[in-house]
Structure formats: C-alpha cells, structure tokens
C-alpha positions, 0 to 999 in steps of 0.5 A: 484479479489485479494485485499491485504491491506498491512498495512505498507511498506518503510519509507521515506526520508525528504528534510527540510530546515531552522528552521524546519529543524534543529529540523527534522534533530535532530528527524531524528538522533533520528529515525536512532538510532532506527532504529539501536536498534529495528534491532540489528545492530551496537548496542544491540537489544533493542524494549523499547529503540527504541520504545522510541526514535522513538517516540520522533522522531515522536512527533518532527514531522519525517514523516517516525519516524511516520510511522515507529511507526504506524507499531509498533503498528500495530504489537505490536513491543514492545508495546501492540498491539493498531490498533488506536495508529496506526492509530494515526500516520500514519494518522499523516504522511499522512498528511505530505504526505508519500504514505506508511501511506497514503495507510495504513490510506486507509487500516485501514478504507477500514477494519474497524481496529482503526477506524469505518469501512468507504469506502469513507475514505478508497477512499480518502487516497487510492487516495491520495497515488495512485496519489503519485504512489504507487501500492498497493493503485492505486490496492486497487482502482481499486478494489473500483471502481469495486465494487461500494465501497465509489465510484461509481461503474465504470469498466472503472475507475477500469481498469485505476488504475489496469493499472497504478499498472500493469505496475509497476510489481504489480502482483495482479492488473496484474491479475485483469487486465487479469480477466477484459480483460477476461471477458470484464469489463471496456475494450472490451473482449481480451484474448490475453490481458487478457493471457498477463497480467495473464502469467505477474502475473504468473511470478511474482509468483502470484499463482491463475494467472495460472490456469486464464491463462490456463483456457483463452489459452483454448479460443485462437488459437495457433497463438494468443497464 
C-alpha cells in the first residue's frame, strides 16, 4: 500500500472582514511580496527579505503566510532547517483551517518529525483536512484505518476514505483501492474493479499499478476485461 506524506502544498486564499480584516489585508500584502522575492519575480530574488516579511505576515495572523513559513522551515529556505519551527506554523494555520497545514501537522506527527511520534494525533489533523477534501490526507487515512494505527482497525472504514480520494484522480488512494478490490478488504472480492482502479492509477502514471493490473487481468476473463 503507497502512503506518501507530502509535507506542504498550496496556500489559501482569506475572506476577512471588519477590523481583522484590515490588519489581514496589511499582512496579506506583505505575503504577496514575499511571494515576489522568494520566486524572483518582478523583483530581485531575495529568501532573507522574503523570509522576513513572511513572517511578520504570519505573526499578524495570515493563514497562508503561515503555511508558506512552515514550508521554509521544512526546506531550510533560507533559514536553517528547523522540523519544529515548522510544526509551529503550520499547526498555527491549522487551526485556522488550511487543510494543506492540516494534512501537514497530520504528516509530521504520523513520522515523528518536530514533534514526538503520535498516530492518534496524526488521525486527528488527517480527519481534519480529509473532511475539508483533501486527497492526500483523506489516502493517508485510509491508510490508518487499514493498519489499525492511532484508530481502530477498520477495512471498511479504509475503503471509504481511499474512495473519496479516488474519485478525485488521487493515484495512490487508486491503487489502494484496486488492491482492496483485489484481495477483498473492506469490500467483497471484485477484480474487474479492482483492474478499474489500477489502469486509473496507471494512467495517472502510477508506476507499481501496472504490474497490480496485469497481474489481476490474469484472473479475468477477456469479457470482464
């Protein structure tokens, strides 16, 4: 089964309004510039400015300033490379709701990076950004369900996050949805589903689906295939 913990993705965009949202406004032109720095366009390329301006952005509170912070520090972009910095802000965007930082707090404490290693605190941010749609955390859950780690052990359960990422062209939770159609988990035994969801997987250029689908076509007839 693939699990892949991405530990950063997309920022998000802010809906602020009244005296909050002045001050997000202000902090959101401050991230723009960054933005601008740290990628060299419009202005010079400059990761000491940018790291400095992203910060006071996400000190005033800009959720995506925030996440975008976690990343630097994740990366050492720079800044030196500081696994609980990162933490430190993306939990903080978190908890304003950015599924990216969600999945991301999720991912640190599934692999014990920046913070002490905890599956059931892994589940909760994963949950978290899973039920705001976001594929990778809906596949890493599954992935917990089917394992039994920091939640019970539930196939059924994995099959129904795996689905929801599925669905959305995530090619590893295709994958580990063919391989539970394949051998039964979770679902009754199907291998002309199973062999759907791998040559979905395959064509979004998910290496290892091939050789699952070949391998399942051996067990269909021509018709079913």
């Amino acid at each position: 089964m693939k699990l892949k913990n991405l530990f950063f993705g997309s920022v998000a965009a802010l809906v602020v309004t009244g005296a909050q949202g002045a001050e997000q406004v202000h902090a959101r032109a401050q991230f723009n510039l960054d933005q601008t720095n740290e990628y060299g366009r419009d202005v010079p390329q400059g990761p000491d400015e940018a790291v400095t301006r992203n910060r006071k952005a996400a000190e005033q509170g800009d959720a995506a300033a925030q996440s975008n912070l976690g990343r630097i520090y994740l990366l050492g972009l720079g800044v030196p490379q500081d696994d609980a910095e990162a933490v430190k802000w993306w939990r903080r965007a978190a908890e304003q709701g950015v599924a990216d930082a969600q999945f991301n707090v999720g991912a640190m404490y599934e692999s014990g990076r920046g913070v002490p290693q905890d599956k059931v605190e892994a589940v909760k941010w994963y949950l978290m950004a899973a039920e705001h749609g976001d594929t990778k955390a809906q596949n890493n859950l599954g992935g917990m369900y089917k394992k039994g780690q920091g939640v019970r052990q539930d196939n059924a359960e994995a099959v129904k996050w795996y689905r929801k990422a599925a669905e959305q062209g995530h090619a590893d939770a295709q994958f580990n949805l063919g391989f539970s159609y394949e051998k039964g988990l979770g679902v009754p035994q199907d291998f002309v589903r199973a062999h759907m969801w791998f040559n979905l997987a395959v064509a979004h250029v998910h290496e290892e689906a091939k050789q699952d689908r070949d391998r399942t076509a051996g067990l269909m007839a021509p018709d079913q295939i």
